[in-house]
ZAPAKE-230155 format. One record per atom (N, C-alpha, C): x negated, y negated, z negated. Coordinates in pm, whole numbers, plus 32768, in hexadecimal, padded with zeros to 4 digits. Layout:
N
XYZ...
END
This chain:
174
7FAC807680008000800080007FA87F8480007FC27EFC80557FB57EA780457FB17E5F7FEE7F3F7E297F6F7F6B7DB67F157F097D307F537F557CC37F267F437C3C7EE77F3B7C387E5B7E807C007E287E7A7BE07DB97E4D7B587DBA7E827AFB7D767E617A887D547E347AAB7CC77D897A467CB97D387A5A7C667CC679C67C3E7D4D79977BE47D0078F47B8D7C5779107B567BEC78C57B837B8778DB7B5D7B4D785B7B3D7B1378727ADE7A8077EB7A9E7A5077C37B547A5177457B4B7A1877287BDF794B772D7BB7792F779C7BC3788D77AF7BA0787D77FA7BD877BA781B7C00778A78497C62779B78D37C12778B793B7CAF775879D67C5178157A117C56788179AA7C6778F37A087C1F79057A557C9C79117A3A7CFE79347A547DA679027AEB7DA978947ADC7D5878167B327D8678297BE67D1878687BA27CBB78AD7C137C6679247C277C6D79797C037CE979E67C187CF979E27C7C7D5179A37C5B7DDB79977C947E4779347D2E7E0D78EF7D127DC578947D987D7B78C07E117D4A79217DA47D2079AF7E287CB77A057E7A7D5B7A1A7E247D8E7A587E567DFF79FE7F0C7E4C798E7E9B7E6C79517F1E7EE979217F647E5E78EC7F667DEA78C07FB17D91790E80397D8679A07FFD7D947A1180987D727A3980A17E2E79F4807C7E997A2F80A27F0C7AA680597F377AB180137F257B4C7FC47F6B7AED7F567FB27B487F5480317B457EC980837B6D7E5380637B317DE780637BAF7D84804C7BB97D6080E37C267D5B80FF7C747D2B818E7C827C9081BF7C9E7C3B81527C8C7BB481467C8F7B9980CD7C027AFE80AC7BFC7ACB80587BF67A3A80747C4879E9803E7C3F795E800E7C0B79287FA37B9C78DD7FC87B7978807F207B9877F57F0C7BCB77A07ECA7BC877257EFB7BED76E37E587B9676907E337BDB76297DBE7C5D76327D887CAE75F97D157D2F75BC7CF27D32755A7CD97DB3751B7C947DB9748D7C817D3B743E7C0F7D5C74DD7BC57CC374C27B367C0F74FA7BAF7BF574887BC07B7E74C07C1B7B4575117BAA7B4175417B307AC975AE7AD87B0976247AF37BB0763A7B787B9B76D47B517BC476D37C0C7B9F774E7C587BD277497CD97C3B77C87CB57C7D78077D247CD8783F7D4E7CB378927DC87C9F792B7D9F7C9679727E007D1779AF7E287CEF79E37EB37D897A487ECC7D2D7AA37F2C7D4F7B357F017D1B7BB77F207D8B7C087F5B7D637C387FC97DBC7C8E80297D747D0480177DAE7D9A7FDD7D6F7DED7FF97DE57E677FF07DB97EEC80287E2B7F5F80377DDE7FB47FE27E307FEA7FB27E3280707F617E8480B27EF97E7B81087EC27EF681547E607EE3812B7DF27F6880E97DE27F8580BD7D637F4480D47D057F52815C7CA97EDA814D7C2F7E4F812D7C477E0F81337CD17D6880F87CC47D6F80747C9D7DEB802B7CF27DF77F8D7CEA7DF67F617C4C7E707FA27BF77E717F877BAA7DE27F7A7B197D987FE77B3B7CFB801A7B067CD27F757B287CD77F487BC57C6E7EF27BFA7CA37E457BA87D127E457BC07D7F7E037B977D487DB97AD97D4C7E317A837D057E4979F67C7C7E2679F47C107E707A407B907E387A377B917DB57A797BC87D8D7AD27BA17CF77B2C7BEA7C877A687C3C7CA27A2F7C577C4079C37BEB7C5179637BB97CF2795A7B3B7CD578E57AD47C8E79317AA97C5479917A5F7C2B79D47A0D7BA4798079927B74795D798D7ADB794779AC7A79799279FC7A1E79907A1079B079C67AAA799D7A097AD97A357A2C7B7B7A4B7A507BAC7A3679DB7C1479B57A0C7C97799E79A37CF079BA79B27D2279D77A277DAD7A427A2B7DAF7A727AA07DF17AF17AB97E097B737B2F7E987B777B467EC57B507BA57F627B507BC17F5F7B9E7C457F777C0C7C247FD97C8F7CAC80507C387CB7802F7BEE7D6880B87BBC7D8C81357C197DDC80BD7CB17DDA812A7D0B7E4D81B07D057E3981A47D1C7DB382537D6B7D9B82AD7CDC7D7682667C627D8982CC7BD97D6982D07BB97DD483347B317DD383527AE27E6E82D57A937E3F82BA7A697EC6823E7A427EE6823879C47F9281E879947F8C81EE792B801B8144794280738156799180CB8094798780CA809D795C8181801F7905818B800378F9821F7F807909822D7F4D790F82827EE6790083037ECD7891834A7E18786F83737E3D782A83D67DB9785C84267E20785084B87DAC784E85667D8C77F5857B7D1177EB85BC7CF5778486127CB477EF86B07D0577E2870C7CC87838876C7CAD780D87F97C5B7825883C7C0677E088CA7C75784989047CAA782489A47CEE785189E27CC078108A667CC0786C8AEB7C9778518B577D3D77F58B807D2877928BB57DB077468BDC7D5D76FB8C5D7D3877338CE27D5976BA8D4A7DB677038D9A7DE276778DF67E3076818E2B7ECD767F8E077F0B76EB8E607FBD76E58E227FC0772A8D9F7F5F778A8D7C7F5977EE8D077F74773D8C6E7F3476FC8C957F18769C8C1D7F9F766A8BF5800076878C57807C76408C1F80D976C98BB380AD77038C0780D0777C8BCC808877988B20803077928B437FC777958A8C803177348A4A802576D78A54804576508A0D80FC766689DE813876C28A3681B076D28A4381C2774989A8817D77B889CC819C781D8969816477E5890C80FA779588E280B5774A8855813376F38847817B76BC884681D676688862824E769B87DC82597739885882DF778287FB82A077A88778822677C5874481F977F6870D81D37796869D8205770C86A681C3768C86688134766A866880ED76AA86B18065768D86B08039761786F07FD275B486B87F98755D86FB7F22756987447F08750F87C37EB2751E881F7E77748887D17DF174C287A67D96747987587D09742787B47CDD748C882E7C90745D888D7C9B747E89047CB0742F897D7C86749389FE7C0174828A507BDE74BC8A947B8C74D28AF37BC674ED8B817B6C74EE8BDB7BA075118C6A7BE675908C867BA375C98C3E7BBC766B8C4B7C0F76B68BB87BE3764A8B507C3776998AEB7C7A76698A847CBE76828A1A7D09763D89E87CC2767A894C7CCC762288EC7CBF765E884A7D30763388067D8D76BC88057E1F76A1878D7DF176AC87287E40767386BF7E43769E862C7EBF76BF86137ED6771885A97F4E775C85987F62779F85137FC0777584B67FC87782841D804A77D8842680407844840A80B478DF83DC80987908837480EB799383C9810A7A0A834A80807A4783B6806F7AC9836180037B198399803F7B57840F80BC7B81841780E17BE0849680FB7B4C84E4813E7AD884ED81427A7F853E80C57A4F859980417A4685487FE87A4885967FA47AAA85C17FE17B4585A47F917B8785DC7FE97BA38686805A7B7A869A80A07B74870680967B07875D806C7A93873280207A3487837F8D7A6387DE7F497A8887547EF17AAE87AF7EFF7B2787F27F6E7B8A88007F847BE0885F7FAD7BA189117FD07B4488E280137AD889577FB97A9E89937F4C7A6B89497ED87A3389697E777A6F89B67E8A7AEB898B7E177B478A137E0C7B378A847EA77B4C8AAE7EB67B558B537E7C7B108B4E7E747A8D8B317E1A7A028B747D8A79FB8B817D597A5E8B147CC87A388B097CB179E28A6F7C817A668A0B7C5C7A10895F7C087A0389887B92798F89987B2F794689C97AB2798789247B21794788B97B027967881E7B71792C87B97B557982872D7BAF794386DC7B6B797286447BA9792585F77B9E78F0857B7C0F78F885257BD7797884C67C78797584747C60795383F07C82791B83917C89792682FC7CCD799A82CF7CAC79BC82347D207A1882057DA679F881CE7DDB7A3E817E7E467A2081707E4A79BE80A67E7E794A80CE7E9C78F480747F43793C80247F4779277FDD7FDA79637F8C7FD378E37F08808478EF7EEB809878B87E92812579087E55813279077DDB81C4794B7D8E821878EA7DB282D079047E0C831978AF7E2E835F78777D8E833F788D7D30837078607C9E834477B37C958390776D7C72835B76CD7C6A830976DB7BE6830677207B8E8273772B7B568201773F7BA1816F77257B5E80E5773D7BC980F977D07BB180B878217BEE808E78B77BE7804E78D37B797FF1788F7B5C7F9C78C27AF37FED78777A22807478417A4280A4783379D7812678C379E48130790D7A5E81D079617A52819D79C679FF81CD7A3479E781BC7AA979AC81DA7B1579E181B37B2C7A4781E17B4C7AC681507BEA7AF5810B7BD77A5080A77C307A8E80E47CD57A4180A97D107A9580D57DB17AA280AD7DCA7A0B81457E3279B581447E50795D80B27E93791680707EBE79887FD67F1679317F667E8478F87FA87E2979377F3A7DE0790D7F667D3F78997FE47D72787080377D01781B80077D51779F7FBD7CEF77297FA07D0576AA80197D7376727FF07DA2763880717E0B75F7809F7D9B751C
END
């Protein structure tokens, strides 16, 4: 199974580095990772995409909170949740093909950020299957190249994530 973990950390060097450690240490991929600051610049906000069976997650889930410097581990799988992506992708567009690019980026809300003679660079903010069907569309034409981020998530609760209680019963104080 697919999880989303969002994971509040001390913004300090070294945490990235024992996160990702814990990961390949027990064999799991991570699929996508985001790091980026919060509003308190002393802590950032990761979000970890990775698959596997439930009880390993949960094991990984437990050690990633004993961790130094992790302040909280929120499994967003099993809650509502809001997560996007973003492309930025080179596409061959001369000629009549270019109206056409510009047309399906269009339906897709994507913006055409630069062109060239020959090619166009969209950007494009989704869901993960939304852009992975763009860029299925995008082939015929020619992916010149592209650039993806991972996946950003947030809990749809008007609380922040890291105040809900929202984390999986194995890991709520008893």
């Amino acid at each position: 199974m697919r999880h989303t973990i969002s994971v509040l950390v001390e913004n300090k060097f070294g945490v990235l580095a024992r996160i990702a450690g814990l990961f390949s240490g027990r064999g799991f991929n991570i699929e996508s990772l985001t790091v980026g600051p919060t509003h308190d610049h002393s802590l950032s906000k990761m979000t970890i995409v990775t698959t596997g069976e439930d009880a390993v997650l949960e094991q990984i889930d437990k050690q990633l909170s004993k961790l130094v410097n992790v302040v909280r581990v929120t499994d967003l799988t099993g809650s509502g949740f809001v997560a996007r992506e973003l492309l930025m992708i080179k596409v061959n567009a001369a000629g009549p093909a270019r109206n056409e690019v510009i047309q399906v980026a269009n339906i897709f809300k994507g913006n055409v950020v630069h062109v060239e003679h020959e090619t166009l660079v969209i950007e494009l903010t989704s869901s993960s299957e939304k852009i992975d069907s763009f860029i299925a569309l995008m082939e015929r034409f020619g992916v010149v190249e592209l650039a993806r981020t991972g996946r950003v998530a947030m809990a749809r609760s008007s609380e922040p994530t890291e105040a809900l209680d929202i984390t999986p019963s194995y890991l709520r104080p008893e």
